[in-house]
C-alpha positions, 0 to 999 in steps of 0.5 A: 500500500502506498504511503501519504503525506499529511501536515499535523499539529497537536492540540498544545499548538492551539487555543478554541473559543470551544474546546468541548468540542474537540473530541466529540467524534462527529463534530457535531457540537461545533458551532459553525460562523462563531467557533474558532481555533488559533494556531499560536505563532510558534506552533510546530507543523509536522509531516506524517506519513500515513500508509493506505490503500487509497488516496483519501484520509477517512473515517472508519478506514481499517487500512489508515496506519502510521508509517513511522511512529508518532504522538507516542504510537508505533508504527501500524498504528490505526489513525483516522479521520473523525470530523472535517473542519473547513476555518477561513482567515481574515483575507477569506482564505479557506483551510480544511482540518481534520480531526485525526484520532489514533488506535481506534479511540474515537473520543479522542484528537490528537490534533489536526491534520490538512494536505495544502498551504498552511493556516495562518498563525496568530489570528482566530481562524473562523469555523465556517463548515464542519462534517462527518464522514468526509474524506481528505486527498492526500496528495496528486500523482501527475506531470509538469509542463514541458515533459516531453511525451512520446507519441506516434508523430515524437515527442511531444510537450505534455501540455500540447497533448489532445484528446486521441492523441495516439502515445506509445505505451510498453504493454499495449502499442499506440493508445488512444490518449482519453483524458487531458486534466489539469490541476494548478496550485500554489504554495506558501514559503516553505516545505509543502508535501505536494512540491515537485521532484526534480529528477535530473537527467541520467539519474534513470537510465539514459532518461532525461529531466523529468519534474513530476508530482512526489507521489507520480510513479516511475518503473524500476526493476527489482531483483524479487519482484521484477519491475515494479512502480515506485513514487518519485520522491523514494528517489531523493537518495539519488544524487540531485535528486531533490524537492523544488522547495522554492516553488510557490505555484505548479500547474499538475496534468494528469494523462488517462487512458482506458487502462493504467499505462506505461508510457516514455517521458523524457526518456523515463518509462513512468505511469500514466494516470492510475484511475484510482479514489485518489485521481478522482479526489483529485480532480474537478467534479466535471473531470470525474464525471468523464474520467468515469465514463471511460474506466468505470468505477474506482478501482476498476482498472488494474494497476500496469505493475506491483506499486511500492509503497515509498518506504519500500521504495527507498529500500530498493533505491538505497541498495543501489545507493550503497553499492553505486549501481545505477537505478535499476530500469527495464532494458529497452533498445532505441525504438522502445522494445525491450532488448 
C-alpha cells in the first residue's frame, strides 16, 4: 500500500473559543460562523506519513496506519479521520482540518491534520463548515509542463497533448490518449508535501529531466519482484535528486487512458494516470464525471505493475545507493522494445 503525506499539529499548538468540542467524534457540537481555533505563532507543523490503500484520509478506514511512529504510537498504528473542519482567515482564505484520532479511540484528537498551504498563525481562524464522514486527498500523482511525451508523430510537450492523441505505451502499442486534466496550485514559503521532484537527467537510465508530482510513479526493476512502480520522491537518495522547495505555484496534468499505462517521458518509462479514489479526489467534479465514463468505477482498472509503497521504495533505491549501481530500469533498445 502506498504511503501519504499529511501536515499535523497537536492540540498544545492551539487555543478554541470551544474546546468541548474537540473530541466529540462527529463534530457535531461545533458551532459553525462563531467557533474558532488559533494556531499560536510558534506552533510546530509536522509531516506524517500515513500508509493506505487509497488516496483519501477517512473515517472508519481499517487500512489508515502510521508509517513511522508518532504522538507516542508505533508504527501500524490505526489513525483516522473523525470530523472535517473547513476555518477561513481574515483575507477569506479557506483551510480544511481534520480531526485525526489514533488506535481506534474515537473520543479522542490528537490534533489536526490538512494536505495544502498552511493556516495562518496568530489570528482566530473562523469555523465556517464542519462534517462527518468526509474524506481528505492526500496528495496528486501527475506531470509538469514541458515533459516531453512520446507519441506516434515524437515527442511531444505534455501540455500540447489532445484528446486521441495516439502515445506509445510498453504493454499495449499506440493508445488512444482519453483524458487531458489539469490541476494548478500554489504554495506558501516553505516545505509543502505536494512540491515537485526534480529528477535530473541520467539519474534513470539514459532518461532525461523529468519534474513530476512526489507521489507520480516511475518503473524500476527489482531483483524479487521484477519491475515494479515506485513514487518519485523514494528517489531523493539519488544524487540531485531533490524537492523544488522554492516553488510557490505548479500547474499538475494528469494523462488517462482506458487502462493504467506505461508510457516514455523524457526518456523515463513512468505511469500514466492510475484511475484510482485518489485521481478522482483529485480532480474537478466535471473531470470525474468523464474520467468515469471511460474506466468505470474506482478501482476498476488494474494497476500496469506491483506499486511500492515509498518506504519500500527507498529500500530498493538505497541498495543501489550503497553499492553505486545505477537505478535499476527495464532494458529497452532505441525504438522502445525491450532488448
Amino acid at each position: 500500500m502506498p504511503d501519504y503525506d499529511l501536515r499535523f499539529f497537536d492540540l498544545y499548538q492551539m487555543q478554541t473559543s470551544n474546546w468541548g468540542a474537540v473530541h466529540l467524534p462527529d463534530g457535531g457540537s461545533w458551532n459553525v460562523g462563531t467557533d474558532t481555533i488559533y494556531l499560536y505563532p510558534w506552533a510546530i507543523i509536522d509531516t506524517v506519513s500515513v500508509t493506505d490503500d487509497d488516496g483519501g484520509f477517512d473515517d472508519d478506514d481499517v487500512t489508515q496506519s502510521l508509517t513511522d511512529g508518532y504522538f507516542s504510537f508505533w508504527a501500524g498504528t490505526n489513525v483516522q479521520n473523525e470530523y472535517l473542519l473547513t476555518v477561513e482567515d481574515s483575507l477569506g482564505n479557506q483551510y480544511q482540518l481534520a480531526g485525526v484520532t489514533a488506535d481506534h479511540n474515537n473520543f479522542y484528537v490528537e490534533g489536526f491534520a490538512f494536505v495544502g498551504d498552511t493556516p495562518p498563525t496568530g489570528e482566530n481562524l473562523l469555523i465556517v463548515g464542519v462534517q462527518d464522514s468526509a474524506s481528505m486527498s492526500y496528495s496528486p500523482a501527475c506531470f509538469t509542463p514541458g515533459a516531453m511525451v512520446r507519441t506516434e508523430r515524437g515527442e511531444v510537450p505534455v501540455e500540447h497533448l489532445r484528446e486521441s492523441e495516439m502515445v506509445w505505451t510498453l504493454d499495449h502499442g499506440a493508445q488512444p490518449l482519453r483524458m487531458v486534466a489539469g490541476r494548478h496550485l500554489r504554495f506558501s514559503a516553505g516545505p509543502h508535501p505536494h512540491k515537485p521532484i526534480l529528477i535530473p537527467a541520467g539519474t534513470i537510465g539514459s532518461g532525461g529531466r523529468l519534474v513530476v508530482s512526489p507521489q507520480h510513479r516511475l518503473l524500476l526493476r527489482c531483483d524479487r519482484r521484477g519491475e515494479v512502480l515506485v513514487p518519485a520522491k523514494s528517489l531523493l537518495a539519488r544524487r540531485g535528486v531533490r524537492v523544488m522547495q522554492g516553488k510557490r505555484a505548479v500547474q499538475y496534468l494528469h494523462l488517462a487512458f482506458e487502462r493504467h499505462e506505461i508510457i516514455m517521458v523524457d526518456g523515463v518509462l513512468t505511469e500514466s494516470l492510475h484511475a484510482g479514489p485518489m485521481a478522482l479526489r483529485g480532480l474537478a467534479p466535471a473531470a470525474q464525471q468523464r474520467l468515469h465514463r471511460i474506466i468505470g468505477s474506482p478501482g476498476a482498472s488494474a494497476p500496469a505493475r506491483p506499486m511500492l509503497t515509498v518506504r519500500d521504495g527507498r529500500t530498493l533505491v538505497a541498495r543501489h545507493v550503497g553499492r553505486r549501481l545505477p537505478t535499476p530500469v527495464p532494458a529497452l533498445d532505441r525504438k522502445g522494445v525491450r532488448a
